[in-house]
C-alpha positions in Angstrom: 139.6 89.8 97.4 140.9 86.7 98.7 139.9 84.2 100.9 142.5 83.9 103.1 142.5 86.2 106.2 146.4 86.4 106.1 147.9 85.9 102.9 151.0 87.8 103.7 151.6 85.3 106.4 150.9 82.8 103.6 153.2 83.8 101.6 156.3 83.6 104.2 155.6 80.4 105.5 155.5 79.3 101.9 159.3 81.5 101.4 160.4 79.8 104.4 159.7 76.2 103.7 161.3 76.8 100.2 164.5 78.2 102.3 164.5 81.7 101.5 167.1 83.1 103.9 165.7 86.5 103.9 162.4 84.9 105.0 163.4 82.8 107.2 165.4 85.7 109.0 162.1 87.7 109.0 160.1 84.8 110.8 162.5 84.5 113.6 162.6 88.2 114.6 158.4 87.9 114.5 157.9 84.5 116.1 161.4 84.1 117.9 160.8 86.1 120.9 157.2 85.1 121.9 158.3 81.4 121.4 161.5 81.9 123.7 159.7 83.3 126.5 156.9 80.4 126.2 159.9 77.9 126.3 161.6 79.7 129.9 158.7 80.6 131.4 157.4 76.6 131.0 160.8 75.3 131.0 162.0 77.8 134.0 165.9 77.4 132.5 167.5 79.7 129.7 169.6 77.0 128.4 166.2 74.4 128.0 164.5 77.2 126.5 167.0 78.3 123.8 167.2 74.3 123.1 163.3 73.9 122.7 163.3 77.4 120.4 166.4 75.4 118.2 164.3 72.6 118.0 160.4 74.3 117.5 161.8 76.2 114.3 163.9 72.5 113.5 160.8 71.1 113.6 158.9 73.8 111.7 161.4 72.8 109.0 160.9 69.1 109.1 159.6 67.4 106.4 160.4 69.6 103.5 159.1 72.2 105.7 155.9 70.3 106.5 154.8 72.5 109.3 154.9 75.9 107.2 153.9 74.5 104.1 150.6 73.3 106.5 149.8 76.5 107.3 146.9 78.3 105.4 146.8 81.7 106.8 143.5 81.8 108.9 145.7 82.8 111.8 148.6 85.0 111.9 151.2 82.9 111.5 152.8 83.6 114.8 149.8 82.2 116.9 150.2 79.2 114.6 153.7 78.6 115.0 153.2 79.3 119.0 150.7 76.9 119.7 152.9 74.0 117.4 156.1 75.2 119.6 154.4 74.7 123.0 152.8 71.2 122.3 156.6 70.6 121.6 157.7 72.4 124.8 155.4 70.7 127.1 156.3 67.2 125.5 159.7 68.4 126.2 159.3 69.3 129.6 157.6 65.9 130.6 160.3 63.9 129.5 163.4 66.6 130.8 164.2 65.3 134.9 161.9 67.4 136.6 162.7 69.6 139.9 163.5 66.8 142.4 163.0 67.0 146.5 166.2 67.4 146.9 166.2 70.4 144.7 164.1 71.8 147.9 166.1 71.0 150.0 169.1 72.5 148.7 167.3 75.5 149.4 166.5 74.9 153.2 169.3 76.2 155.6 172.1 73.9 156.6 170.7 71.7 159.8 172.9 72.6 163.0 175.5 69.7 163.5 173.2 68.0 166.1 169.9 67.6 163.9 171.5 66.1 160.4 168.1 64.9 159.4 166.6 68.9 159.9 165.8 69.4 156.1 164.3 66.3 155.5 162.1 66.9 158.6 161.0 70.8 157.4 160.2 69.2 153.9 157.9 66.2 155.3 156.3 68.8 157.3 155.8 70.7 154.3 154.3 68.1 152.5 152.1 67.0 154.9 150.5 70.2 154.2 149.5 69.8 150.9 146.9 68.2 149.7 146.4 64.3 149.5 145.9 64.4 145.6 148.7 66.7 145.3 150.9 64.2 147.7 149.9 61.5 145.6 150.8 62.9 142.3 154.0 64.0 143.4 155.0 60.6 145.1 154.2 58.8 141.0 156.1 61.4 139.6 159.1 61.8 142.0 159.4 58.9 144.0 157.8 56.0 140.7 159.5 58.2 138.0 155.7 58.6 136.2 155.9 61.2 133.7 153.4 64.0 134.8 151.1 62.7 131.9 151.5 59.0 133.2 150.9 60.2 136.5 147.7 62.0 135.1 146.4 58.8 133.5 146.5 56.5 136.7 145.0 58.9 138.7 141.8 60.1 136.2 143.1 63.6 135.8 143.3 65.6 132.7 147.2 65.7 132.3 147.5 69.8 132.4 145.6 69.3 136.1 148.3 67.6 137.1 150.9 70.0 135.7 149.2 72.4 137.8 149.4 70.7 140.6 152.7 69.4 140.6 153.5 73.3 140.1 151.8 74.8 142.8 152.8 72.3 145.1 156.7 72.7 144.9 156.1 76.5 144.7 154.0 76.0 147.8 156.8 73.7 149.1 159.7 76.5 148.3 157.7 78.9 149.7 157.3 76.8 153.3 160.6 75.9 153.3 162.0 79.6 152.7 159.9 80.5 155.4 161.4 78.4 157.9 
């Protein structure tokens, strides 16, 4: 009997660091797909998400294979890999140009000739709306060019608060303005 819930897990993390092909192949059809749909669903884009799965399994190769070789099989090695691929993702999606205003108001309808300034008028409406914390957050991050965890800081909020917020608020925004 062994001590280690997952030794088989063990073991190819241990092939894979020492570049066994046949291993490595193995790990990517386990880990590959839950990975890639963390990376678009947090990074909303296929391209940014086949990058960040490229660079996740770079990085679980780092170092002589560092990453695998730390692994010790008292998880399956998926949920280890996952949660060392989403820090990496997130870190990656703080320092990527976030969805801008004027990515909103690409979506409003085009003004009629007479009201140029239309769009700009739905979306300050639409911000007025939210919430003055959420306001605030957004103007650091959008208007100051505060990365979300910057942002966080100044404002005495746990950084994945204010990812929250800054998501709910332009999905609240897109959704006010594609009522309109």
């Amino acid at each position: 009997m062994t001590d280690v819930p997952f030794p088989e897990d063990r073991a190819l993390a241990v092939q894979c660091a020492d570049g066994d092909p046949r291993a490595w192949e193995i790990l990517l059809d386990r880990a590959g797909p839950r990975i890639r749909a963390l990376a678009r669903r947090l990074l909303g884009s296929e391209d940014a998400a086949e990058d960040a799965v490229a660079e996740a399994f770079a990085h679980f190769l780092d170092r002589r294979g560092g990453v695998l070789r730390a692994y010790r099989g008292t998880a399956p090695l998926e949920a280890y890999l996952h949660v060392i691929a989403k820090r990496g993702i997130l870190r990656r999606r703080e320092i990527q140009p976030s969805r801008v205003p004027e990515a909103l108001l690409a979506q409003v309808p085009a003004p009629e000739a007479e009201a140029p300034d239309a769009r700009l008028v739905l979306l300050q409406g639409a911000l007025g709306e939210l919430p003055a914390a959420w306001r605030e957050l957004l103007a650091m991050v959008y208007e100051q060019g505060l990365s979300q965890r910057e942002a966080a800081r100044r404002l005495g909020i746990p950084a994945g608060t204010a990812a929250t917020w800054v998501s709910r608020a332009l999905r609240r925004l897109e959704g006010e303005i594609g009522d309109s």
